[in-house]
PDB file of N, CA, C and O in Angstrom:
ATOM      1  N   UNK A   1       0.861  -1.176   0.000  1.00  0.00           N
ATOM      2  CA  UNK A   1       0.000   0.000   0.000  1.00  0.00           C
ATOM      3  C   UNK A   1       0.901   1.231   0.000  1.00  0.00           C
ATOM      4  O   UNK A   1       1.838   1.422   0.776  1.00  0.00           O
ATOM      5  N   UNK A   2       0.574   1.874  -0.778  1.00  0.00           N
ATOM      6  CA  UNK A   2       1.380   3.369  -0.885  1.00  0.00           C
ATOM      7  C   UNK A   2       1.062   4.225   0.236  1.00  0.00           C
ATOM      8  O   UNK A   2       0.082   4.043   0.958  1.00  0.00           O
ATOM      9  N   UNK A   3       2.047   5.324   0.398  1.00  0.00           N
ATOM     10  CA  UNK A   3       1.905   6.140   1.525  1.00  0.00           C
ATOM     11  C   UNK A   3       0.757   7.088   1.256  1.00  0.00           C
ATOM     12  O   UNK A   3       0.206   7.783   2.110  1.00  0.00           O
ATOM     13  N   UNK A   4       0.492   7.039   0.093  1.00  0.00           N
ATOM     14  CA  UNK A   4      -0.638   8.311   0.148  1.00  0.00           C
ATOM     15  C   UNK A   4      -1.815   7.714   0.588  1.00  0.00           C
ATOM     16  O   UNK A   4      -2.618   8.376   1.246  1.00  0.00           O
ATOM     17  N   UNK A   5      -2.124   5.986   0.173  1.00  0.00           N
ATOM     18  CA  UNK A   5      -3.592   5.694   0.758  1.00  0.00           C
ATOM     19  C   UNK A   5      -3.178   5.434   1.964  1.00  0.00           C
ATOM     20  O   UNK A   5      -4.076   5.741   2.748  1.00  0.00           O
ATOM     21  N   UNK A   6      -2.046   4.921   2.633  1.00  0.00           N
ATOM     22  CA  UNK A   6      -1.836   5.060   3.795  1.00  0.00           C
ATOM     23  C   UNK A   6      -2.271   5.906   4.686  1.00  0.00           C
ATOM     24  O   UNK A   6      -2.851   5.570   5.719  1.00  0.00           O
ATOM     25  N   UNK A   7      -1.884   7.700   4.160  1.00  0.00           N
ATOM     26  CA  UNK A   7      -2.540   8.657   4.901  1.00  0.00           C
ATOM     27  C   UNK A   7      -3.990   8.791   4.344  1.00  0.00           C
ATOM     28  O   UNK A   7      -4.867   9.481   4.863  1.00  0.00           O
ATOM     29  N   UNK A   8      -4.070   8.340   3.671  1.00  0.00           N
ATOM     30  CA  UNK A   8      -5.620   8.998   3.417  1.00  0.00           C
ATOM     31  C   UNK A   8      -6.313   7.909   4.017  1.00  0.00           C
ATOM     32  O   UNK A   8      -7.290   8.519   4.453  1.00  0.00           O
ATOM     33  N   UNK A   9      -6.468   6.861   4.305  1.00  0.00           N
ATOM     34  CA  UNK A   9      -6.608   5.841   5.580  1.00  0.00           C
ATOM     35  C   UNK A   9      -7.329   5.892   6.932  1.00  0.00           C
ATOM     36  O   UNK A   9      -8.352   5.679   7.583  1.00  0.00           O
ATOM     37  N   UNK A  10      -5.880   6.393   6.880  1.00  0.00           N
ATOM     38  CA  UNK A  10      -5.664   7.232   8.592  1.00  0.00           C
ATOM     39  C   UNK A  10      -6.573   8.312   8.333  1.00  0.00           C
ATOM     40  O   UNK A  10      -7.672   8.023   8.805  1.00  0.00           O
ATOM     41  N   UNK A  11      -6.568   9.811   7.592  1.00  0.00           N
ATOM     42  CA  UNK A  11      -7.100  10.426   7.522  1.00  0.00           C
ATOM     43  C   UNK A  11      -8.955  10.256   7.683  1.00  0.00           C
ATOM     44  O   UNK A  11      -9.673  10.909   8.440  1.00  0.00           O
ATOM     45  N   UNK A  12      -9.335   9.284   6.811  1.00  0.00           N
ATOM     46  CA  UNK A  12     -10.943   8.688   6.704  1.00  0.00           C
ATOM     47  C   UNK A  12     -11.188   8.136   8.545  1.00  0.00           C
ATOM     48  O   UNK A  12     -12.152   8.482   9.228  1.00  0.00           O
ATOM     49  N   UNK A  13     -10.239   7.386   8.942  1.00  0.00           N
ATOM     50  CA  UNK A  13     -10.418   7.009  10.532  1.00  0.00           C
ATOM     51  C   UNK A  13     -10.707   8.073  10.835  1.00  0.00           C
ATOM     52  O   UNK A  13     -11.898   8.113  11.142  1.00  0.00           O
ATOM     53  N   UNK A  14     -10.122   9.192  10.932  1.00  0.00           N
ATOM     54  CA  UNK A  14      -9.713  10.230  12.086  1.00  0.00           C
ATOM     55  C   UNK A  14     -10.993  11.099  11.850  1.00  0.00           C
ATOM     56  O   UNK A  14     -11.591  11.547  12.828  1.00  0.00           O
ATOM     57  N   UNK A  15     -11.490  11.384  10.398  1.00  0.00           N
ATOM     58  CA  UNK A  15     -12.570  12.508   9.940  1.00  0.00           C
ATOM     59  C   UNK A  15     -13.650  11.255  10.703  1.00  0.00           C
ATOM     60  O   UNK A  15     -14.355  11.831  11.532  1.00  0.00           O
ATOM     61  N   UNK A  16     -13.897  10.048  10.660  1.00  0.00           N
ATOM     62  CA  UNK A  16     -14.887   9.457  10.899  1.00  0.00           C
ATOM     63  C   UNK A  16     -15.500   9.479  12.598  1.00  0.00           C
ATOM     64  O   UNK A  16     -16.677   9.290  12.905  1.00  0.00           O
ATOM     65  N   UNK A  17     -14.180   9.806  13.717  1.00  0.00           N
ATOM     66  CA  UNK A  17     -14.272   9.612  14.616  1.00  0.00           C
ATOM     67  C   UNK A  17     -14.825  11.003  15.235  1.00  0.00           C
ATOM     68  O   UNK A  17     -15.692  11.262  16.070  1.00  0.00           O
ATOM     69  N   UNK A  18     -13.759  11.941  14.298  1.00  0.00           N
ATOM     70  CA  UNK A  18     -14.577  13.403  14.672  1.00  0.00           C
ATOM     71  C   UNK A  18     -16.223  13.559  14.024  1.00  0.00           C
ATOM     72  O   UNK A  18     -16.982  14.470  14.356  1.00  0.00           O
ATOM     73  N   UNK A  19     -16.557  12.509  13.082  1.00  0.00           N
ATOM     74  CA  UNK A  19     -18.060  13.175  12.739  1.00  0.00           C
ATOM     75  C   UNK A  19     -18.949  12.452  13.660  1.00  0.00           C
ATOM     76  O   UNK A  19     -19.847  13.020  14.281  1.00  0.00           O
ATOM     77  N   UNK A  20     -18.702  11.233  13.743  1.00  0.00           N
ATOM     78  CA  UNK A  20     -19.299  10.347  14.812  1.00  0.00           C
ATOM     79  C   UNK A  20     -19.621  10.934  16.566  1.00  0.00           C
ATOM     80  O   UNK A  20     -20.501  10.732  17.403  1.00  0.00           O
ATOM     81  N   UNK A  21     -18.411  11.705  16.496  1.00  0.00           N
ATOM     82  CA  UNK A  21     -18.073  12.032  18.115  1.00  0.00           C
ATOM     83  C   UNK A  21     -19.593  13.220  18.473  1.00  0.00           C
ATOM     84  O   UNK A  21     -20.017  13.424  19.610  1.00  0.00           O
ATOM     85  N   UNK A  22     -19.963  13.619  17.665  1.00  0.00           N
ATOM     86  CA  UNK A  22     -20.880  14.570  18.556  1.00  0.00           C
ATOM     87  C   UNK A  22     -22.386  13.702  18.657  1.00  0.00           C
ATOM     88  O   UNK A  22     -23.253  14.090  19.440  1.00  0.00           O
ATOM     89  N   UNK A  23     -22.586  12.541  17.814  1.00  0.00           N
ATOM     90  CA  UNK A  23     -23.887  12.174  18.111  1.00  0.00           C
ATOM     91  C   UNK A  23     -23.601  11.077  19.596  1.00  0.00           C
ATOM     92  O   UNK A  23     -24.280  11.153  20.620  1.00  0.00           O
ATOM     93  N   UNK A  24     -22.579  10.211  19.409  1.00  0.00           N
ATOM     94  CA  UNK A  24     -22.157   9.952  21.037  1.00  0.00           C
ATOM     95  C   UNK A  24     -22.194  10.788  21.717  1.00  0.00           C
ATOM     96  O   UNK A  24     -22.814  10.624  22.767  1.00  0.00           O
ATOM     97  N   UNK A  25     -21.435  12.318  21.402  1.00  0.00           N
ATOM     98  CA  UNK A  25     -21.726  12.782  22.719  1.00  0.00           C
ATOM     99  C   UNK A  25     -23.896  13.481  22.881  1.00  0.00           C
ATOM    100  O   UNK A  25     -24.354  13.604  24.017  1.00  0.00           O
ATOM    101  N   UNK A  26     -24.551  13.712  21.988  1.00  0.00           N
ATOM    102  CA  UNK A  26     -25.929  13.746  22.075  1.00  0.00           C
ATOM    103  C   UNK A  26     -26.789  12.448  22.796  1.00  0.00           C
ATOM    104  O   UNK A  26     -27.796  12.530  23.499  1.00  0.00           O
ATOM    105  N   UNK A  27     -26.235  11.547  22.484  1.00  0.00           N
ATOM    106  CA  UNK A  27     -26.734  10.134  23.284  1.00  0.00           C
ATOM    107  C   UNK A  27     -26.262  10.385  24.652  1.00  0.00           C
ATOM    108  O   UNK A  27     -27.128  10.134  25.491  1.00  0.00           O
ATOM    109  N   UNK A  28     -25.370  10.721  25.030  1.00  0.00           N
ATOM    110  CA  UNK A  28     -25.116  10.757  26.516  1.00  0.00           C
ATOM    111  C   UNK A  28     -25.412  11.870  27.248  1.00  0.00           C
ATOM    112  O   UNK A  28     -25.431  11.876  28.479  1.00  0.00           O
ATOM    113  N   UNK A  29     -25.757  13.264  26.220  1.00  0.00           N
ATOM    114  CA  UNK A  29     -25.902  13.767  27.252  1.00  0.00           C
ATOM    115  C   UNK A  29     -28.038  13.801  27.354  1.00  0.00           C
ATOM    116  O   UNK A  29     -28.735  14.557  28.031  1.00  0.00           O
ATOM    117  N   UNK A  30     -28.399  12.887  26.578  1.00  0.00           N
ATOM    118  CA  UNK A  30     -30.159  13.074  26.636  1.00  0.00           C
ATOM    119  C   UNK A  30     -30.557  12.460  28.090  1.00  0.00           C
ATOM    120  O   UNK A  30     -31.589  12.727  28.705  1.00  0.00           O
ATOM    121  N   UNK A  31     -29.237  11.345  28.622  1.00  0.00           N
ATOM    122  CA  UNK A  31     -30.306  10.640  29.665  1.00  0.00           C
ATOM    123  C   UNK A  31     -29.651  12.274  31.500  1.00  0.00           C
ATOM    124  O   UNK A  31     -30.110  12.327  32.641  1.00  0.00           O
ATOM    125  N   UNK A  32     -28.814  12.957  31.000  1.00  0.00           N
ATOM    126  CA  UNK A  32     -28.953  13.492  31.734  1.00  0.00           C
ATOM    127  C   UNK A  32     -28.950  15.469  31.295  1.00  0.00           C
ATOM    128  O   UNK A  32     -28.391  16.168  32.141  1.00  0.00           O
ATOM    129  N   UNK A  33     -29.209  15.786  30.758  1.00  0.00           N
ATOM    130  CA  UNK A  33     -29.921  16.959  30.110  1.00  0.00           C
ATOM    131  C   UNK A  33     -30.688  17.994  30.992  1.00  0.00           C
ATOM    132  O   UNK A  33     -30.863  19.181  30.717  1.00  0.00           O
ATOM    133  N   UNK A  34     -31.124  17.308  32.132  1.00  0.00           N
ATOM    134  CA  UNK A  34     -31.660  18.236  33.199  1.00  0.00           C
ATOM    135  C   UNK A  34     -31.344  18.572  34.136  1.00  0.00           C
ATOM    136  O   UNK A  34     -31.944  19.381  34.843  1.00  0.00           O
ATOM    137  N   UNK A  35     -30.197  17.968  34.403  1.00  0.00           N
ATOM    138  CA  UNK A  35     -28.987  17.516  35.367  1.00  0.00           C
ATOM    139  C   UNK A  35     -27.577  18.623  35.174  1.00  0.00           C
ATOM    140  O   UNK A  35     -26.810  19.068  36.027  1.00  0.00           O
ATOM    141  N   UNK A  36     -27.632  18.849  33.539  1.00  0.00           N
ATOM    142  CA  UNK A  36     -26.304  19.642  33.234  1.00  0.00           C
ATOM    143  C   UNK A  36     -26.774  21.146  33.652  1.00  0.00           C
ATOM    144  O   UNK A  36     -27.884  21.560  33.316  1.00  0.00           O
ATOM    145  N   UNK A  37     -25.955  21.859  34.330  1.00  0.00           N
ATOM    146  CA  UNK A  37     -26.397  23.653  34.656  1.00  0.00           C
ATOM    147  C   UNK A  37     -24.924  24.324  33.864  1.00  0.00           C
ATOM    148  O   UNK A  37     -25.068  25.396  33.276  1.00  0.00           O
ATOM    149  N   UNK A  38     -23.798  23.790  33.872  1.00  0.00           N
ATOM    150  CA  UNK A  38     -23.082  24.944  33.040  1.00  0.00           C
ATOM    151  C   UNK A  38     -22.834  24.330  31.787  1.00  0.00           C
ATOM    152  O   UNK A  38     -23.170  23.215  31.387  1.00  0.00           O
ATOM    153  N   UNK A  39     -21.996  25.510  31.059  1.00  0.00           N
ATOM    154  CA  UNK A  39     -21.598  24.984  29.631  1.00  0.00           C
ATOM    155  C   UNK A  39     -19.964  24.140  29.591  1.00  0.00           C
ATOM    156  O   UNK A  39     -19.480  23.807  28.509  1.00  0.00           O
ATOM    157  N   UNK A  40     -19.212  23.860  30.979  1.00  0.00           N
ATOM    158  CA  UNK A  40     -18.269  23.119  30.787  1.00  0.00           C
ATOM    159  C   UNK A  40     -18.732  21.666  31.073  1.00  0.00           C
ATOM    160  O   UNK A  40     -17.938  20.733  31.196  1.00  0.00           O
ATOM    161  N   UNK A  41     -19.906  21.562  31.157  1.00  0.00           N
ATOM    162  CA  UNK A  41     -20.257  19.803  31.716  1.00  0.00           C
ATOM    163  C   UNK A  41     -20.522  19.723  30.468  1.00  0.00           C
ATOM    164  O   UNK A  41     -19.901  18.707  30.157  1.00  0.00           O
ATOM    165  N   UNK A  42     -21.135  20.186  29.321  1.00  0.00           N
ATOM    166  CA  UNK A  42     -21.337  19.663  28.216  1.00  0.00           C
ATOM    167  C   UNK A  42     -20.375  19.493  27.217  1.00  0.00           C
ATOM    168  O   UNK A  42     -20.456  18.614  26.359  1.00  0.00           O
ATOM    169  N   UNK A  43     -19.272  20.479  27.320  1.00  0.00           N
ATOM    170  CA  UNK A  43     -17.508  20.051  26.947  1.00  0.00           C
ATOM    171  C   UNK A  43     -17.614  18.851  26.985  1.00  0.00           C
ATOM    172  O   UNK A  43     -17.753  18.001  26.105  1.00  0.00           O
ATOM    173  N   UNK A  44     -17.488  18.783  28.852  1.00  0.00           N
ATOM    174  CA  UNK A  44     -16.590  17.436  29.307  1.00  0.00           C
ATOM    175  C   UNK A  44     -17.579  15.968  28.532  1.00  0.00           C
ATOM    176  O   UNK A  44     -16.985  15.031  27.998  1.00  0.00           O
ATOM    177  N   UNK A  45     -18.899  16.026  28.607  1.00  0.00           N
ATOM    178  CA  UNK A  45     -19.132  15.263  27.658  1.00  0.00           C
ATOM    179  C   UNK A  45     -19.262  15.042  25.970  1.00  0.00           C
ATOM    180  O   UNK A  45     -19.574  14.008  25.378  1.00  0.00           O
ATOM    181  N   UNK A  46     -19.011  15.995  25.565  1.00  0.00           N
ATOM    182  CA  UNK A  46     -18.218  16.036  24.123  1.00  0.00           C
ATOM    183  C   UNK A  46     -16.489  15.497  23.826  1.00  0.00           C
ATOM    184  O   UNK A  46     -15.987  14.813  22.934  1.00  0.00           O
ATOM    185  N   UNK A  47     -15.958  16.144  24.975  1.00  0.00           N
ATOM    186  CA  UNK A  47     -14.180  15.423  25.237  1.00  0.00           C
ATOM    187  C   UNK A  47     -14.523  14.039  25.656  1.00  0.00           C
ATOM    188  O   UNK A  47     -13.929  13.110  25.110  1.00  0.00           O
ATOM    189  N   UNK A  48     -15.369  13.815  26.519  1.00  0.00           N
ATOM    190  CA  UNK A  48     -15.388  12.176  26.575  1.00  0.00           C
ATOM    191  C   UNK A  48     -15.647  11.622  25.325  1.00  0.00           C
ATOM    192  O   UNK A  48     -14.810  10.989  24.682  1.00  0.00           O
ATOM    193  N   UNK A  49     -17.128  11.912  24.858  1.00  0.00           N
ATOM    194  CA  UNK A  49     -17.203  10.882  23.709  1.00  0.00           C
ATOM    195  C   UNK A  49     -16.394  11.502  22.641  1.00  0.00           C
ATOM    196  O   UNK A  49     -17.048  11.244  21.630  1.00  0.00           O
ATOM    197  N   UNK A  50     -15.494  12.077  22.325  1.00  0.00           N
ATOM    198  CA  UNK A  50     -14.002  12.118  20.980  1.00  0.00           C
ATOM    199  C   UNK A  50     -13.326  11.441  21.612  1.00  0.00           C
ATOM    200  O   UNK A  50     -12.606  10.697  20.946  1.00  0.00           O
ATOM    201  N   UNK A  51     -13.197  11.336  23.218  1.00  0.00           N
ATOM    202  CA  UNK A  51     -12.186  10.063  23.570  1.00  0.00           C
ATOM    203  C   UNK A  51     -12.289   8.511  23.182  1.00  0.00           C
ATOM    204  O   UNK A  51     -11.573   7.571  22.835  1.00  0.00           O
ATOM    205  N   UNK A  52     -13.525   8.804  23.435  1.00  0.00           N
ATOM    206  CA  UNK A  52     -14.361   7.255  23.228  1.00  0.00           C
ATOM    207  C   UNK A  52     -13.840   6.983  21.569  1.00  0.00           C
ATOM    208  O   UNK A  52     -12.900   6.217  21.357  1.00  0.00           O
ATOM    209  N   UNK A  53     -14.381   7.520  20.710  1.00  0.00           N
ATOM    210  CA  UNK A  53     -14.430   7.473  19.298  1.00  0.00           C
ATOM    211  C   UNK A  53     -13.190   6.853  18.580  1.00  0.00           C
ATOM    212  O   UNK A  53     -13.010   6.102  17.621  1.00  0.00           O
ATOM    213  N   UNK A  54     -12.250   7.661  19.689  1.00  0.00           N
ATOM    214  CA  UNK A  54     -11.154   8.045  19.096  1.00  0.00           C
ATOM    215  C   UNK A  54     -10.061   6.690  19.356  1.00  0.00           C
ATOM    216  O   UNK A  54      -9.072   6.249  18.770  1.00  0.00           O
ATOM    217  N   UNK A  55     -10.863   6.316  20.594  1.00  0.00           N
ATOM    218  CA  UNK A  55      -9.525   5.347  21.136  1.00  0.00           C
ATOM    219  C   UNK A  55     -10.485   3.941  20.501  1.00  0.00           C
ATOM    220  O   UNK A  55      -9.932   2.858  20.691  1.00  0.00           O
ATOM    221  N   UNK A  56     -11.652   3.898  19.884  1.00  0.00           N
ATOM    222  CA  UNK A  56     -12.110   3.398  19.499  1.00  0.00           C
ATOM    223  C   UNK A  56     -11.307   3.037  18.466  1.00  0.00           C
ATOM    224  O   UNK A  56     -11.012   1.842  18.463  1.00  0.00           O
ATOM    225  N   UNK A  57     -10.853   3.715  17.567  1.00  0.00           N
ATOM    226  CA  UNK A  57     -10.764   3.913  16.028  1.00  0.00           C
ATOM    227  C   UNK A  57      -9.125   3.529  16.395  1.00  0.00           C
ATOM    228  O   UNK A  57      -8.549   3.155  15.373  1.00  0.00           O
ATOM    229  N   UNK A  58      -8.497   3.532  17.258  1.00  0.00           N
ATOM    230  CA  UNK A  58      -6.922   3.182  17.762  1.00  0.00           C
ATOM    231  C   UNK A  58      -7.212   1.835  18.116  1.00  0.00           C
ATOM    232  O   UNK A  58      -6.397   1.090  17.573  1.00  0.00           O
ATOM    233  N   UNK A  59      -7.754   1.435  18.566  1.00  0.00           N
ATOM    234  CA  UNK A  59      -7.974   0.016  18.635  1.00  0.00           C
ATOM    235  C   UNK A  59      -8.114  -0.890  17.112  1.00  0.00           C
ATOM    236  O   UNK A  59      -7.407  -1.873  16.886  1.00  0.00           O
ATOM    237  N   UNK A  60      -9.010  -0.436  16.274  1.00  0.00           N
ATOM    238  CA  UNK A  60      -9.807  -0.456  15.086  1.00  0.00           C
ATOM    239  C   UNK A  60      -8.581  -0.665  14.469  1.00  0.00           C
ATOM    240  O   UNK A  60      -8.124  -1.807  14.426  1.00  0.00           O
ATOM    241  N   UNK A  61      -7.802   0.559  13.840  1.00  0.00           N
ATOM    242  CA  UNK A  61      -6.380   0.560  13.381  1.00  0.00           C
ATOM    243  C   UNK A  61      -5.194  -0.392  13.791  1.00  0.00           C
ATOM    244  O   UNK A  61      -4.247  -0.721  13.077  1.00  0.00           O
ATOM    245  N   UNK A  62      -5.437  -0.750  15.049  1.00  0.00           N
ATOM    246  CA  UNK A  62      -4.392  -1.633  15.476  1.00  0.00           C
ATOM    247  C   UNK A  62      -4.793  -3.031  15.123  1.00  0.00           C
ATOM    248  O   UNK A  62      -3.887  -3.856  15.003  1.00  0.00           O
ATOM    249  N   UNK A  63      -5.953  -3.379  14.955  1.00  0.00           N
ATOM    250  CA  UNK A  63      -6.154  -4.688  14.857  1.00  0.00           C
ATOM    251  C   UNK A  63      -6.257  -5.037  13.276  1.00  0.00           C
ATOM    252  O   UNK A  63      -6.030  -6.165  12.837  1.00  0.00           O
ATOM    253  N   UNK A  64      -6.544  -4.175  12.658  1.00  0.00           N
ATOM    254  CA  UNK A  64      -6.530  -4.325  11.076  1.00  0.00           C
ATOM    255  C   UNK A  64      -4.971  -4.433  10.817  1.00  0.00           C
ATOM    256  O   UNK A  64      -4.555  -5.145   9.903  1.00  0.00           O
ATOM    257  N   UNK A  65      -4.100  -3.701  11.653  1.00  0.00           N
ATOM    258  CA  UNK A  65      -2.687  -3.708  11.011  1.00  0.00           C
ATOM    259  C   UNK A  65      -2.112  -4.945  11.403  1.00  0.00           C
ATOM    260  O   UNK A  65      -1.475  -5.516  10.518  1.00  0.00           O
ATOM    261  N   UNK A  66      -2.188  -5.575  12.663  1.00  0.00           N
ATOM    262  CA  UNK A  66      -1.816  -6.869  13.043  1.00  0.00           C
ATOM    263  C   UNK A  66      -2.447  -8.301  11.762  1.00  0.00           C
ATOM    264  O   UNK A  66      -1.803  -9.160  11.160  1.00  0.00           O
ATOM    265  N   UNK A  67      -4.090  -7.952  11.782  1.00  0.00           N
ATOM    266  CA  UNK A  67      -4.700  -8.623  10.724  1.00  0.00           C
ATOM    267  C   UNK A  67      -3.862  -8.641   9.526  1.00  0.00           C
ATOM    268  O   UNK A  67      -3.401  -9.782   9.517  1.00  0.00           O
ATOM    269  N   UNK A  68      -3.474  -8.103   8.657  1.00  0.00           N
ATOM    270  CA  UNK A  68      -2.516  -7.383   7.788  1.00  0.00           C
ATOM    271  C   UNK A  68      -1.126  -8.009   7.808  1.00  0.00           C
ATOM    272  O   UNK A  68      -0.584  -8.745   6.984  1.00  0.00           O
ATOM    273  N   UNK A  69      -0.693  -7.514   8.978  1.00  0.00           N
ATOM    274  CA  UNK A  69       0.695  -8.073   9.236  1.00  0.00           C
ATOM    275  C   UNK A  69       0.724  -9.676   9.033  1.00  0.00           C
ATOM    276  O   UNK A  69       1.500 -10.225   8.251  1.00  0.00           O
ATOM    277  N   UNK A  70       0.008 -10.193   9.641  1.00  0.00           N
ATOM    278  CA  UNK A  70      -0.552 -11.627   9.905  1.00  0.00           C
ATOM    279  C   UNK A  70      -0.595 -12.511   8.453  1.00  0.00           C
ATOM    280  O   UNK A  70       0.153 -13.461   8.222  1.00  0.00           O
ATOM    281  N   UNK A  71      -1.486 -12.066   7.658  1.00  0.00           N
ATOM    282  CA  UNK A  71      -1.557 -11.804   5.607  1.00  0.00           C
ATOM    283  C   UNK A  71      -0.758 -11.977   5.760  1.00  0.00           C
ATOM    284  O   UNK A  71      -0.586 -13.171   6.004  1.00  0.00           O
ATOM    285  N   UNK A  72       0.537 -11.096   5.797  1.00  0.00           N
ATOM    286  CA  UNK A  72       1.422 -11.001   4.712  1.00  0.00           C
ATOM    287  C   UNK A  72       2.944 -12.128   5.033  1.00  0.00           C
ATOM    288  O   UNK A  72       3.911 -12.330   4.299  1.00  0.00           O
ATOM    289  N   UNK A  73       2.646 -12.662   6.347  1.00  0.00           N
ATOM    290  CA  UNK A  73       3.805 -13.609   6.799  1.00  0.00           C
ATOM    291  C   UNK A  73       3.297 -14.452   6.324  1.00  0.00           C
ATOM    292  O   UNK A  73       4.067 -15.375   6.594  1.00  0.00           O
ATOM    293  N   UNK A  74       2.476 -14.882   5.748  1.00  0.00           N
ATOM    294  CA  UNK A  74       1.837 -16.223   5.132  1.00  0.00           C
ATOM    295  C   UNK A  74       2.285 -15.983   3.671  1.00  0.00           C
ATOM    296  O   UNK A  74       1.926 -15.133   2.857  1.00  0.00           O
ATOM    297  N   UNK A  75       3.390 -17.231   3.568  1.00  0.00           N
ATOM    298  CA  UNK A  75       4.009 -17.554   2.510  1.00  0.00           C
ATOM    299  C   UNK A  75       2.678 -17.628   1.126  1.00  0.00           C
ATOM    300  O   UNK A  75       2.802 -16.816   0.209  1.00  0.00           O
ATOM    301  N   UNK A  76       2.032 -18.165   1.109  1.00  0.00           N
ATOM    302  CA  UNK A  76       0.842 -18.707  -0.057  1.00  0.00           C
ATOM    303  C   UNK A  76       0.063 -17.472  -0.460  1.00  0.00           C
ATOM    304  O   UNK A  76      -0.170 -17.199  -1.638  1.00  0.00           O
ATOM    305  N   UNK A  77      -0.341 -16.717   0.600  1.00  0.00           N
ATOM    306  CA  UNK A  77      -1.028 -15.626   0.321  1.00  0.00           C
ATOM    307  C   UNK A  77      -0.226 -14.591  -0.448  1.00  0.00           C
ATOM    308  O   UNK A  77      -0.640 -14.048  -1.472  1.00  0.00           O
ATOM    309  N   UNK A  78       1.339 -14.279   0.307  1.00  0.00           N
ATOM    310  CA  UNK A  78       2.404 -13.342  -0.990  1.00  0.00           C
ATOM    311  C   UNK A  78       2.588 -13.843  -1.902  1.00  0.00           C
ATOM    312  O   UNK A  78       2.811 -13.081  -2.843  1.00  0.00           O
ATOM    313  N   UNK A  79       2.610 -15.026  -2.148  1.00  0.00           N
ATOM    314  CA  UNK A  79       2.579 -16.171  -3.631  1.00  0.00           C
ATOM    315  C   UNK A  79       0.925 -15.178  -4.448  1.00  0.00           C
ATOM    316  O   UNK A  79       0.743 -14.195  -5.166  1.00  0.00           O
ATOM    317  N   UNK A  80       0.449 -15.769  -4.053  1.00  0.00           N
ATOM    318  CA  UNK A  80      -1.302 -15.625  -4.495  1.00  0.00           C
ATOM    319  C   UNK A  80      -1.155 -13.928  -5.410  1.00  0.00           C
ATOM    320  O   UNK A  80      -1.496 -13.684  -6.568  1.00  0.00           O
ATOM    321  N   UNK A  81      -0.495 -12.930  -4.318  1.00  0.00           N
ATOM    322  CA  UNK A  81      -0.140 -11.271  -4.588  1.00  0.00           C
ATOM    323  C   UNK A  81       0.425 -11.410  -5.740  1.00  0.00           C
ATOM    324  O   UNK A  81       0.068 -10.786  -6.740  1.00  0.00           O
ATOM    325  N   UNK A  82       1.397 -12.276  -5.706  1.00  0.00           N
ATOM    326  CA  UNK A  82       2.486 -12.042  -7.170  1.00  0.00           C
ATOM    327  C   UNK A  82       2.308 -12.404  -7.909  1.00  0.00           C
ATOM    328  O   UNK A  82       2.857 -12.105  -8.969  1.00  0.00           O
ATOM    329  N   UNK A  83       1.112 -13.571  -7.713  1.00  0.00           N
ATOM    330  CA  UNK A  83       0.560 -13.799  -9.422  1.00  0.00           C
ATOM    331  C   UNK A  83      -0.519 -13.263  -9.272  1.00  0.00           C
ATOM    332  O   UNK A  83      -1.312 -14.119  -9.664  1.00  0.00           O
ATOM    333  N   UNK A  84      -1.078 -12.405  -8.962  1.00  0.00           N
ATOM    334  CA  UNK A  84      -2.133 -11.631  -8.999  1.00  0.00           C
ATOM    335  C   UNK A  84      -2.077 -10.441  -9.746  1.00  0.00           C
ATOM    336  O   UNK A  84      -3.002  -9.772 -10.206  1.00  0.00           O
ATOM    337  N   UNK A  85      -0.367 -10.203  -9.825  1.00  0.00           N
ATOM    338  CA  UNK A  85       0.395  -8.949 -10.131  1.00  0.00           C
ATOM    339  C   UNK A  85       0.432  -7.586  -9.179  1.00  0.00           C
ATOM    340  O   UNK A  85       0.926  -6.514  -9.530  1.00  0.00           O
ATOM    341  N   UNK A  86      -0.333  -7.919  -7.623  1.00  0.00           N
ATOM    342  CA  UNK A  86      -0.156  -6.909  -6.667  1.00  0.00           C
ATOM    343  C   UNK A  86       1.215  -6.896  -5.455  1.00  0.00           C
ATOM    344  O   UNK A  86       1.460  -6.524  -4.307  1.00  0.00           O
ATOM    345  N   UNK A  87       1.666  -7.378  -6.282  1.00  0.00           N
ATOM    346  CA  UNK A  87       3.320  -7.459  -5.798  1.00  0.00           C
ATOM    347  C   UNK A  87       4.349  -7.501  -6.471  1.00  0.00           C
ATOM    348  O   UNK A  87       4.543  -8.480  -7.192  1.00  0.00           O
ATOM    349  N   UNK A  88       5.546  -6.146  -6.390  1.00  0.00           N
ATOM    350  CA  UNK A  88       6.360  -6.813  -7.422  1.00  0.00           C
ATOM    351  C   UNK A  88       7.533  -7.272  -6.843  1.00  0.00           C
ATOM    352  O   UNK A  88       8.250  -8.093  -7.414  1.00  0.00           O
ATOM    353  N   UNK A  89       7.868  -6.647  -5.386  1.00  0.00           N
ATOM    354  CA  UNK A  89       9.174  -6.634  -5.106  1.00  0.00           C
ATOM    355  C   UNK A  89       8.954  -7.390  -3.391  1.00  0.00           C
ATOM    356  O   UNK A  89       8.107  -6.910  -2.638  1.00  0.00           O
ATOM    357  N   UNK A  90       9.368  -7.958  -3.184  1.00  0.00           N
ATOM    358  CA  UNK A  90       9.385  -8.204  -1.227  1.00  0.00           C
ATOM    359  C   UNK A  90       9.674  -9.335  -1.099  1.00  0.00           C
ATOM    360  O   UNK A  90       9.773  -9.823   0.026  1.00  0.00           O
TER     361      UNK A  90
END
């Protein structure tokens, strides 16, 4: 995989976690909504759920790359790449 889909990858994770992150944080803050009186409690539950999202999507990334890694030590499957023609060199 080239470095550019590489970043653009990463990039799609990262835009996904920030668009995701405010309806998590709307789900959490409905069951307590009557409860919140200033405007830094509703931060702190917006910073939670981008935490959530986020370490979500770090997990997500880590296990696809191990998955991946895993592929590619398997002798038959880099066979399979090179006559596939998605390999030329490794």
């Amino acid at each position: 995989m080239s470095s550019v889909r590489k970043f653009l990858f990463i990039c799609h994770m990262a835009l996904n976690a920030l668009i995701l992150s405010p309806f998590l944080a709307f789900l959490m803050f409905l069951p307590v909504m009557d409860h919140v009186e200033y405007t830094w409690q509703i931060v702190g539950i917006f910073l939670f759920s981008l935490a959530l999202c986020g370490g979500y999507r770090t997990h997500q990334f880590k296990r696809l790359k191990s998955a991946s890694n895993a592929r590619m030590n398997d002798p038959l499957y880099v066979e399979k790449l090179r006559k596939l023609g998605f390999l030329t060199a490794i």
